[in-house]
Structures are given as C-alpha cells and as structure tokens.
C-alpha positions as a printed NumPy array, in Angstrom:
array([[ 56.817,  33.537, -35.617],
       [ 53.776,  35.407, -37.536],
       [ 51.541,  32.488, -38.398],
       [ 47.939,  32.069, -37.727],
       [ 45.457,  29.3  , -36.883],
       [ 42.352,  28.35 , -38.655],
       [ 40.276,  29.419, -36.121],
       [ 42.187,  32.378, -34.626],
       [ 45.075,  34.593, -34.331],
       [ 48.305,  35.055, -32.383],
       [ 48.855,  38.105, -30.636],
       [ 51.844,  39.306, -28.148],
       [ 54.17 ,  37.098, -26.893],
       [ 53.525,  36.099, -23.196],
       [ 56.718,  34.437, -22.586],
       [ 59.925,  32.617, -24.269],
       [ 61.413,  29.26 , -22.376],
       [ 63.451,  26.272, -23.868],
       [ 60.664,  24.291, -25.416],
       [ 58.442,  27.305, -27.204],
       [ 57.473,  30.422, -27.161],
       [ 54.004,  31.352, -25.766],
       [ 51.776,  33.72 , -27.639],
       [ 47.958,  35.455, -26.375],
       [ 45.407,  34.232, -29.113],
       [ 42.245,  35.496, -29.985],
       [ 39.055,  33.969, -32.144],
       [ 39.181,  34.98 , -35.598],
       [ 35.305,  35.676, -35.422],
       [ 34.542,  35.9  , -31.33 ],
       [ 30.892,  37.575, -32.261],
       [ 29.669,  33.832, -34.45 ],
       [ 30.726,  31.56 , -31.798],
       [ 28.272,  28.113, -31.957],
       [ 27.656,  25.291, -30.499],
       [ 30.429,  23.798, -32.845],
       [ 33.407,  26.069, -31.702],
       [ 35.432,  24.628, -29.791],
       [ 37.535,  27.602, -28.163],
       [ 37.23 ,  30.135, -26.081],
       [ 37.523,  33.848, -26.917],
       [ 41.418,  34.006, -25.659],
       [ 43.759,  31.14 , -25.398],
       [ 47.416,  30.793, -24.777],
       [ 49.112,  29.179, -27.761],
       [ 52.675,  27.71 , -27.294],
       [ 54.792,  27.398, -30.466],
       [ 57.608,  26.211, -31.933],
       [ 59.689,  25.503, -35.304],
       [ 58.427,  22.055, -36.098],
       [ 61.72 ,  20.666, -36.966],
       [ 62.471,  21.316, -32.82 ],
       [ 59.079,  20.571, -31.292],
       [ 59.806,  17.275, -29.9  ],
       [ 59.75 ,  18.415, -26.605],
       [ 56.628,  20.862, -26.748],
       [ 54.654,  17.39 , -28.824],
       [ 55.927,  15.624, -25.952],
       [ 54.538,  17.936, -23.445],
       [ 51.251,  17.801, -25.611],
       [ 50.674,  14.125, -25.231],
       [ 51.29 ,  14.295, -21.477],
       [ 48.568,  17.023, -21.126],
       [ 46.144,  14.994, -23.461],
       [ 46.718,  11.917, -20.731],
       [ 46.035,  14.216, -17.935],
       [ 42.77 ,  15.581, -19.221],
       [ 39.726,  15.554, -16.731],
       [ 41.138,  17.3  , -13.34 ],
       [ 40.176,  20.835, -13.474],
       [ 43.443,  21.982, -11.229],
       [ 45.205,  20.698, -14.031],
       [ 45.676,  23.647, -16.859],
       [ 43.272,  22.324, -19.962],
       [ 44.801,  21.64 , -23.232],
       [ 42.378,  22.883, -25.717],
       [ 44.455,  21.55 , -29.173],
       [ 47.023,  21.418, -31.659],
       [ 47.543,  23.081, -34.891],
       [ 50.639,  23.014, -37.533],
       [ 51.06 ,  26.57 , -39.356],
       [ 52.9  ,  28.321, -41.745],
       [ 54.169,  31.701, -41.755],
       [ 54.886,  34.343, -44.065],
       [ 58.059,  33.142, -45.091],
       [ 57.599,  29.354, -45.477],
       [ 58.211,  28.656, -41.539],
       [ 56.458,  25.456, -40.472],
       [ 55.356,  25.774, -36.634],
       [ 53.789,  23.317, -34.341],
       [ 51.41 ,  25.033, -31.663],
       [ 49.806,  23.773, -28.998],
       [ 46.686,  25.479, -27.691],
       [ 46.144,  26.114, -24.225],
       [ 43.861,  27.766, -21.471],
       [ 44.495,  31.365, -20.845],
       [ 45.39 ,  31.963, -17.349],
       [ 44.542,  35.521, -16.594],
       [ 45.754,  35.752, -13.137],
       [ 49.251,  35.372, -14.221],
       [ 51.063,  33.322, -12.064],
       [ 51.467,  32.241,  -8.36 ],
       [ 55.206,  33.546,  -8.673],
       [ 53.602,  37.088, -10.041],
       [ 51.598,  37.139,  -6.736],
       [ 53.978,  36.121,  -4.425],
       [ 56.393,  38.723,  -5.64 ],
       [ 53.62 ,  41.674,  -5.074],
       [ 53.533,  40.638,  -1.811],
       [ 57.166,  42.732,  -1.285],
       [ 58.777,  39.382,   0.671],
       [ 55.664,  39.26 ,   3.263],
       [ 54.309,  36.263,   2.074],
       [ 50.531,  35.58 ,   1.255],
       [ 47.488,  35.326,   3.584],
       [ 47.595,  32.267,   4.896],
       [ 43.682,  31.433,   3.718],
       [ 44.812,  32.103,   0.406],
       [ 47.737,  29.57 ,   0.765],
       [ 45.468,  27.189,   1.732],
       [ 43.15 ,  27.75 ,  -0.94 ],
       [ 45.828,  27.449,  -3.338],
       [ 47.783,  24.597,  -1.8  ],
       [ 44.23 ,  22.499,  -1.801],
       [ 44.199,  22.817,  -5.571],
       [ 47.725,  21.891,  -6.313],
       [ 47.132,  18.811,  -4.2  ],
       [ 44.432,  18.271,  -6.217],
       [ 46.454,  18.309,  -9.513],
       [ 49.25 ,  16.962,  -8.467],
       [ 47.071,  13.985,  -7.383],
       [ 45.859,  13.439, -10.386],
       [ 49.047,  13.836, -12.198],
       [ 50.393,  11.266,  -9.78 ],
       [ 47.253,   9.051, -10.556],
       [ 48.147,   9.22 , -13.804],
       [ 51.445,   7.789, -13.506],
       [ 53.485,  11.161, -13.732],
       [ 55.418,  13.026, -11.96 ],
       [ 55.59 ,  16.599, -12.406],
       [ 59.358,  17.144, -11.982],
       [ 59.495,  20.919, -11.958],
       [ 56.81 ,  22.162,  -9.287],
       [ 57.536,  25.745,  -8.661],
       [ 55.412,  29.115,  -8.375],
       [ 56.524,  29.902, -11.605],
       [ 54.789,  26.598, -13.196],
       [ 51.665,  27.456, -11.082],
       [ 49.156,  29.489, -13.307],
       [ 45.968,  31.618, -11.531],
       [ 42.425,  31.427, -13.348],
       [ 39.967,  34.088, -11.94 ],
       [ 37.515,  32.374,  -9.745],
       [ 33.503,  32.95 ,  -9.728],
       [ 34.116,  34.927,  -6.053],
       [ 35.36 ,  38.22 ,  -7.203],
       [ 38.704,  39.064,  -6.671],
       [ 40.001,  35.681,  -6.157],
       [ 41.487,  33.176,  -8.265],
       [ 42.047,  29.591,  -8.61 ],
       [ 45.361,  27.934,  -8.965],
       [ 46.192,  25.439, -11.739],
       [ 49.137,  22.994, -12.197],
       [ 50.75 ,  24.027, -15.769],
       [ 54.473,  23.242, -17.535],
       [ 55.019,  19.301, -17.723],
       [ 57.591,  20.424, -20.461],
       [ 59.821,  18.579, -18.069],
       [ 57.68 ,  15.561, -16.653],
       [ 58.585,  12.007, -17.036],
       [ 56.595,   8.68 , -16.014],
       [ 57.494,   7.145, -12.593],
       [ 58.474,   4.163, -11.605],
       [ 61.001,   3.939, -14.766],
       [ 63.016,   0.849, -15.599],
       [ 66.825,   0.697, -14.584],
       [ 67.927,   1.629, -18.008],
       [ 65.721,   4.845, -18.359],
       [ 67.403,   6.105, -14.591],
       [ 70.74 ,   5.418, -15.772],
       [ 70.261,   6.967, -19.007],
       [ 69.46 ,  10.493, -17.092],
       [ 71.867,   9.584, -13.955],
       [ 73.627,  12.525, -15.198],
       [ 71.092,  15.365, -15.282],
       [ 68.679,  16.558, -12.991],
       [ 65.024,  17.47 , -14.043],
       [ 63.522,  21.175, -12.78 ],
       [ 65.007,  23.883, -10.721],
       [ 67.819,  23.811,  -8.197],
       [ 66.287,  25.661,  -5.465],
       [ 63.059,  22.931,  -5.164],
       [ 64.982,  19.775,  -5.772],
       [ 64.446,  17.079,  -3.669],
       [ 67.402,  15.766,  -1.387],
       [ 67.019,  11.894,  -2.882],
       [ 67.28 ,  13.881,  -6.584],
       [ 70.232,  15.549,  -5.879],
       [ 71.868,  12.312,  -3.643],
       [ 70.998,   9.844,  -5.754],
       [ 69.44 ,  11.375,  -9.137],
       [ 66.33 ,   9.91 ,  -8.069],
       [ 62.581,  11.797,  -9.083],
       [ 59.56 ,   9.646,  -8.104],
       [ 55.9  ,  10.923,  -6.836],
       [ 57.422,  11.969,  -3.364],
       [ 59.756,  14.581,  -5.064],
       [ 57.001,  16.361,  -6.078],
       [ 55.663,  16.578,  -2.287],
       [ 59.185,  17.653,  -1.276],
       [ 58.433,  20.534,  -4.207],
       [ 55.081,  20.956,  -3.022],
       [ 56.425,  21.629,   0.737],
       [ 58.782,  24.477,  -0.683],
       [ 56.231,  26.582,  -2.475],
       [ 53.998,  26.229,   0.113],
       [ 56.769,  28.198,   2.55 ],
       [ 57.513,  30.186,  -0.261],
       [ 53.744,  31.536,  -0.633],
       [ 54.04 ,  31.95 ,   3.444],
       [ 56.862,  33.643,   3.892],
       [ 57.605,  35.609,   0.644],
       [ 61.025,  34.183,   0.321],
       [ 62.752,  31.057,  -1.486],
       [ 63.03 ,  27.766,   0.434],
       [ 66.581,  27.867,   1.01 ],
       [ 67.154,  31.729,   2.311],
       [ 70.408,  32.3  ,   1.077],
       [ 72.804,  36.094,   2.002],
       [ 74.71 ,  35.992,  -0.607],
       [ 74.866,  34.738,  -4.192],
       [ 76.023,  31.116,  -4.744],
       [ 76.128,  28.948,  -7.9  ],
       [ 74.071,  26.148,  -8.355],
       [ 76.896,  23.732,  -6.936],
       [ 76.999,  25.575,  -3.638],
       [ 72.995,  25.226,  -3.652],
       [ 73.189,  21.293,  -4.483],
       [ 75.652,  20.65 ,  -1.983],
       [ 73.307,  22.436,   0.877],
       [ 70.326,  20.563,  -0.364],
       [ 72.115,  17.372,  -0.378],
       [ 73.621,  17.987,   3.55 ],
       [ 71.953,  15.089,   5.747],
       [ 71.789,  17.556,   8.804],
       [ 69.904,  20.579,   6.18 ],
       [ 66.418,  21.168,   5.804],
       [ 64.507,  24.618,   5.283],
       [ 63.56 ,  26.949,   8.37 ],
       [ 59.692,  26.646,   8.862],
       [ 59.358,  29.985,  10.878],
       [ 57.246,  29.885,  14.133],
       [ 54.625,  31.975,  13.087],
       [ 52.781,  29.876,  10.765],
       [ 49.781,  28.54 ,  11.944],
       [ 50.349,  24.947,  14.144],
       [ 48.065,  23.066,  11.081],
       [ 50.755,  24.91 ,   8.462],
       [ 53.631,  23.887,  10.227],
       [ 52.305,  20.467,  10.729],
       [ 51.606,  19.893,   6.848],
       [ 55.31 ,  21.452,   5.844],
       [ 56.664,  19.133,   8.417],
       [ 54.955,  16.245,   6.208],
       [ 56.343,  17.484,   2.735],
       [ 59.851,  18.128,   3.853],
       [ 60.957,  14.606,   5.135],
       [ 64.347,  14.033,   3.904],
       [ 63.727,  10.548,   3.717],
       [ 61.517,   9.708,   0.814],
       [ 59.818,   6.941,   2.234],
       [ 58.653,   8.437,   5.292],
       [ 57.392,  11.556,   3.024],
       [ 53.605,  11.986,   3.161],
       [ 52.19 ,  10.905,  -0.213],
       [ 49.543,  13.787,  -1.911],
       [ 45.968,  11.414,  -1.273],
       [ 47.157,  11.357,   2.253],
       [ 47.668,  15.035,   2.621],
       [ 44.276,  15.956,   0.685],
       [ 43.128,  15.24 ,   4.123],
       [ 44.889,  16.881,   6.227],
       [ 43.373,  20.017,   8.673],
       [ 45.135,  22.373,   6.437],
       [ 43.447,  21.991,   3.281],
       [ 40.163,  21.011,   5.217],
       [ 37.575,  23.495,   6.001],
       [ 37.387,  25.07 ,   2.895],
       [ 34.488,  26.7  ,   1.008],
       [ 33.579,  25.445,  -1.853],
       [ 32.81 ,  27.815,  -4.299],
       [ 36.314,  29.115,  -3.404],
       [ 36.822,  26.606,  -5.87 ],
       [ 34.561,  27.577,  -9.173],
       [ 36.486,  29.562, -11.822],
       [ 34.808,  31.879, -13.677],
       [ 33.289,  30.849, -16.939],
       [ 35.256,  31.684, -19.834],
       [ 33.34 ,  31.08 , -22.549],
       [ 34.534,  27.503, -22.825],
       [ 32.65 ,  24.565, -23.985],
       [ 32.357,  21.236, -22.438],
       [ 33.239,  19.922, -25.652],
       [ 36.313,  21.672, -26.021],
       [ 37.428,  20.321, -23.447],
       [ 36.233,  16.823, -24.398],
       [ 37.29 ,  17.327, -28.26 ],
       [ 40.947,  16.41 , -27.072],
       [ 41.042,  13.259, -27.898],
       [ 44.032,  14.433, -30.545],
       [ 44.689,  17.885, -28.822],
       [ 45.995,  19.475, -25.165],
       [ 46.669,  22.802, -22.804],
       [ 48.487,  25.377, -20.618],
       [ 50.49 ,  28.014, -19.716],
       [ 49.643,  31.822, -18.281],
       [ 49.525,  35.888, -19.297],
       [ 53.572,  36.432, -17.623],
       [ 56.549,  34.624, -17.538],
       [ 59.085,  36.347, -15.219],
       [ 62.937,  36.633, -16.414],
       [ 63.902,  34.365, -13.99 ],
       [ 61.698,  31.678, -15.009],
       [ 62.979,  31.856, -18.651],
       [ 66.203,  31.497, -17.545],
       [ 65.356,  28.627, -15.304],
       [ 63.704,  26.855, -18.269],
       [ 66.154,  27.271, -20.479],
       [ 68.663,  25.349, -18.634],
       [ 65.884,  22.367, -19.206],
       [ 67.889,  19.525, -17.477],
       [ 70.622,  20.702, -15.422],
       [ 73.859,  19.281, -14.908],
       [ 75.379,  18.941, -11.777],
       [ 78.21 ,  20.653, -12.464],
       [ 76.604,  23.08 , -13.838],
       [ 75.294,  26.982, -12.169],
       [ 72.48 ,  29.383, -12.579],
       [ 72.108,  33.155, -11.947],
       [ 70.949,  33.767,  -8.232],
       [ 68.493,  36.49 ,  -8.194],
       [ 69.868,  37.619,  -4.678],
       [ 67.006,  36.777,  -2.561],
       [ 68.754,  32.974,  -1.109],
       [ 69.731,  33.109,   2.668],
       [ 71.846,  30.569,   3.654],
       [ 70.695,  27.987,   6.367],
       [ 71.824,  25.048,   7.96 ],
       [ 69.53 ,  22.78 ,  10.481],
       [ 72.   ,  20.935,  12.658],
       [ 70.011,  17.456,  13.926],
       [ 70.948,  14.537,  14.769],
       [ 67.74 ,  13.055,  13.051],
       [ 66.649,  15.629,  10.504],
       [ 62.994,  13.812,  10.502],
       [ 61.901,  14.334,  13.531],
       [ 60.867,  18.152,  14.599],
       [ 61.509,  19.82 ,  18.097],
       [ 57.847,  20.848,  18.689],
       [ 56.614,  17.408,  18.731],
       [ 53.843,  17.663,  16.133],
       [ 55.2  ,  15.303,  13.741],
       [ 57.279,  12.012,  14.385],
       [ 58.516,   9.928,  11.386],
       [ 58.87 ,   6.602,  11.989],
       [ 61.72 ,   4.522,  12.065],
       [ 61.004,   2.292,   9.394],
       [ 61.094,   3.549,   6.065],
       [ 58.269,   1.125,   4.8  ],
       [ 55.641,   2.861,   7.47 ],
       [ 53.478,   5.63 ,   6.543],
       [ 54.048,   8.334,   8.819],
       [ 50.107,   8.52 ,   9.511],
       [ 50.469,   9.507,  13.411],
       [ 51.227,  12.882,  15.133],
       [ 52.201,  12.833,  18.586],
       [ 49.317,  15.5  ,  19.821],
       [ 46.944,  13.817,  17.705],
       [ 46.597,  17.296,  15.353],
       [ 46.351,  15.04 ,  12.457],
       [ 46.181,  11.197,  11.365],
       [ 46.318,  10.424,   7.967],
       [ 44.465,   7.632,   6.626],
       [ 45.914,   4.605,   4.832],
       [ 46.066,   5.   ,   0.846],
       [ 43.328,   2.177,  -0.138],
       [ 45.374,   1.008,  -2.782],
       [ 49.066,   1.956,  -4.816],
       [ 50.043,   3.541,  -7.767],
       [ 48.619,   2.123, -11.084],
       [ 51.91 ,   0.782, -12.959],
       [ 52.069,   2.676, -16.25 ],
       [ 54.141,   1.685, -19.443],
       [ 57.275,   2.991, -20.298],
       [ 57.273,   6.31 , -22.813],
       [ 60.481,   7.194, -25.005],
       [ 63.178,   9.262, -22.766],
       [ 64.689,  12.858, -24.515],
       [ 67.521,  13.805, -23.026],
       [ 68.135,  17.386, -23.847],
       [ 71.48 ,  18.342, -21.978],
       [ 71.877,  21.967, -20.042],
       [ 74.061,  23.466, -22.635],
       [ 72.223,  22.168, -26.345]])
C-alpha cells in the first residue's frame, strides 16, 4: 500500500491484523501548520483495500460515536486514496500512541508484573473508557493489553493509557435474532473471555469487567490470567474457562484494595459482577493525582478533534506477533485453536461457591438481581448506579468467520 493523503504521508508500517494494516503518518508541511489544520504532526493511519474495508468503516463509525472521552483513543478522520498502481484504499486516521502498548510494557517487566501505582493509574483510565464505551451502548468485546495503547503524559516519564481496537465491538443488549446469528462464534481472545461467553455465547457490558479483571492481574503479576505449564489449544483453554469450580489465582501479595477490586471483576456469575460506574469508585482507583492524568500536548487541535463529525481514531507505534495472530482469527470458533506462546499455567480453583472468596473481603449475594455493593470488613461499598443503560438501536451484524 504506497498511497498518500492530502494532507500527509504514510510512513512504516506499525502493525498488520485482520481488518487493516496500520501505517506512522506524518504532515506533508509540519512547519505551515494553522489554525485550519486539523492534524497533528504524526498520526497512526489504518488502511485497507476498499473493496474489504467493511470492517475497518465499521470500526470507524463506532469510534466517531464514542468521541468525547479522552481514555478513549481519538479518531482524527477518514480519507480514500489511490496508489501507484490504481489501488483504491480506505484509511482511517488515528492518534499516535507513542508509548506503544500496555502489552509492550508488561512484557519489559521480564514476568514481574508492574508497580502497583502504575496499575492503578492505568486501570483508573480504562475504567474511564470503558465507561464511556458502555455509556454509549457498546461493548468493547476484545479488552486485552494488546488493545490498550500508552500516550506520554505531561509528568515525565509516565504515560497515560487509552482504550483502542473496537475492530471487534458490537452494541449490547442485541435482539434474539442478532445472538443467534453469532451463537456460533465468539468475539476477542480466548485467554480473556468471559465464562457466560464461552457457556452460553453471551457478551454484554459485564464481559468487559470480567476482561477488565484479567488485565488488571496480568499488569500485577506479569503473567496471563489463566497460568498455564504447558501448551494447550484453544479448546483445552475454553473448557477451563467454562469449569463452574475455575477462576484465576489472585496471588496474596497484592495489596488488600487490589485483591478486593479483582474479586469484583472476576464473578463468574454475570449478574453479581460489579458494573464499571460502580467500580470508578472503588479505594483502588481512588486517591489518585490528577495530573497523573494530563497527556502531553501533541500538537493537536481542539477542532480536530471536534471536526469528526464524518471522521474517527486509534491504534499505537507496536503491534506484537502475538497480537496479529490473535486478530487475525477475528471471531473464533469454538472448535477452533490458537498458538500458545508458552507462558499459560494451568489452574483449577476447587469451590463449592466460586463467588464467594476465603479471605472474607468480598461476599456476592445470593440473588442474582442484587448488586453486590457490600464487603464484609466494610473495605469498600459501592454506591447504587442512579440510573441503567440507555437502550441503543440495533446496527447491521458482520459475521466474519475464523477461517475467511
């Protein structure tokens, strides 16, 4: 792909994944910058053949409808080129994510795991998008490290973390017709798949707190969720996420307010999962400077951000192997199995009720309509959500199956 934009030029690739390819872009002319451009000096551009861009337009319009939450990556446009020889390409222009990813960061870390105020820093602005997302009737479907991009922030040395890659997301609360449709596939990646996805093919707003709960122990402990020995297909890893008695080892270390929020994301029962507005306020994600918060400016207008009413955003400066591989299985089959990158320890909790945990610090209720808003030592009470979800139309379902 060698085409160019108006307004700027596409470098090296960054990354290649089932819906596009993602290139570095610069300005054509970064030294006459006005008041009219609407770009900033380097963006990340994702492309692909027109005549196969469904998904990536898709994608686009989601991003466009997600505008306004700045732990959401920005989508700064669209653009339709031509290349040298004829090739027609859509593009869609996103913010440059310098910082790479959260998956880049955790893997420097040599399977020790972040510092745990980082963690929180980053786990308070994932909340943040992912509330927002969830506001606006989506849910993200494929919440990983890899799909969590790092902008520098204005403290040196430290960066803020944005929600990127809704290649995948869908609307919630979908009508009978859309769920049988996909009952057959499953949307994201194996190894942060909710139990009530893999049971019953089911992805609302709480399998994206489910998600949320396994990169958080991920960025803690420097390994996957599920810590397997030995390689396994993704079979093997769907039947351990779907055992009743199973549920990820939350190691003793972590601080009592970290084990008390993963204990609220990784309920295996949906309804008794905390919901993201409640967990915004939760001791763990309190406390919290906030400049942490500012990103340095990158030479970005306010009204590039507000010229979207036609145009949208994302994506970052690495995409690891793995991650390409993940994304190119886009929905995966059941039956289906991905490579195992050798770092999965197997683990089985045996309980005769997997919701409630030994040390005491969080009881689910018995009812599956009750908010589980009470901890027995009184570390944290969550309030009630002032009002529910806003009930969103229906959009147009692609089903793209693992092997197309």
């Amino acid at each position: 792909m060698d085409s160019d934009g108006v307004s700027w030029l596409r470098g090296p690739i960054l990354g290649k994944g089932a819906f596009g390819s993602v290139f570095l872009a610069t300005l054509r002319h970064p030294k006459s910058r006005t008041k009219t451009s609407f770009f900033p000096p380097k963006m990340a551009v994702k492309s692909a053949e027109f005549s196969a861009s469904g998904s990536l337009q898709k994608e686009k319009e989601i991003l466009s409808n997600l505008r306004g939450c700045p732990c959401v990556v920005q989508c700064l446009g669209e653009e339709t080129t031509f290349g040298r020889n004829g090739e027609m390409a859509y593009n869609v222009l996103l913010e440059y994510a310098s910082g790479g990813t959260l998956a880049d960061s955790i893997k420097k870390s040599n399977g020790v795991g972040l510092p745990e105020r980082e963690v929180r820093r980053y786990t308070r602005c994932v909340l943040e998008g992912l509330c927002h997302v969830h506001d606006c009737g989506y849910v993200h479907c494929d919440l990983k490290p890899d799909n969590i991009l790092l902008v520098p922030g204005k403290r040196g040395g430290g960066f803020v973390a944005k929600l990127g890659d809704f290649g995948l997301a869908k609307r919630g609360r979908q009508s009978k017709r859309h769920k049988l449709l996909l009952s057959s596939y499953l949307r994201g990646t194996t190894m942060y798949l909710a139990p009530e996805t893999v049971v019953d093919h089911v992805q609302e707003f709480p399998s994206d707190v489910w998600s949320l709960g396994c990169v958080v122990l991920e960025m803690l402990t420097g390994k996957k969720p599920w810590n397997f020995k030995q390689n396994i297909n993704s079979k093997q890893v769907l039947d351990m996420i779907s055992n009743e008695n199973a549920l990820p080892e939350i190691p003793s270390w972590i601080s009592r307010e970290g084990r008390d929020f993963l204990k609220g994301c990784l309920v295996r029962k949906p309804g008794m999962r905390w919901s993201t507005d409640i967990m915004l306020n939760h001791p763990f994600v309190q406390g919290l400077d906030a400049a942490e918060f500012e990103e340095a400016s990158d030479g970005t207008s306010e009204e590039s951000l507000s010229y979207d009413s036609e145009f949208s955003s994302e994506y970052s400066s690495s995409i690891s192997e793995e991650d390409e591989e993940e994304e190119e299985e886009g929905f995966v089959c059941v039956a289906d199995t991905v490579e195992d990158d050798g770092l999965f320890e197997a683990l089985t909790q045996a309980s005769s009720s997997p919701t409630m945990e030994e040390d005491g610090l969080f009881q689910a209720l018995t009812q599956a309509s009750s908010i589980p808003t009470m901890e027995e030592d009184g570390l944290f009470q969550a309030p009630t959500p002032a009002s529910s979800r806003p009930t969103m139309h229906e959009p147009s379902v692609i089903v793209i199956p693992a092997d197309a």
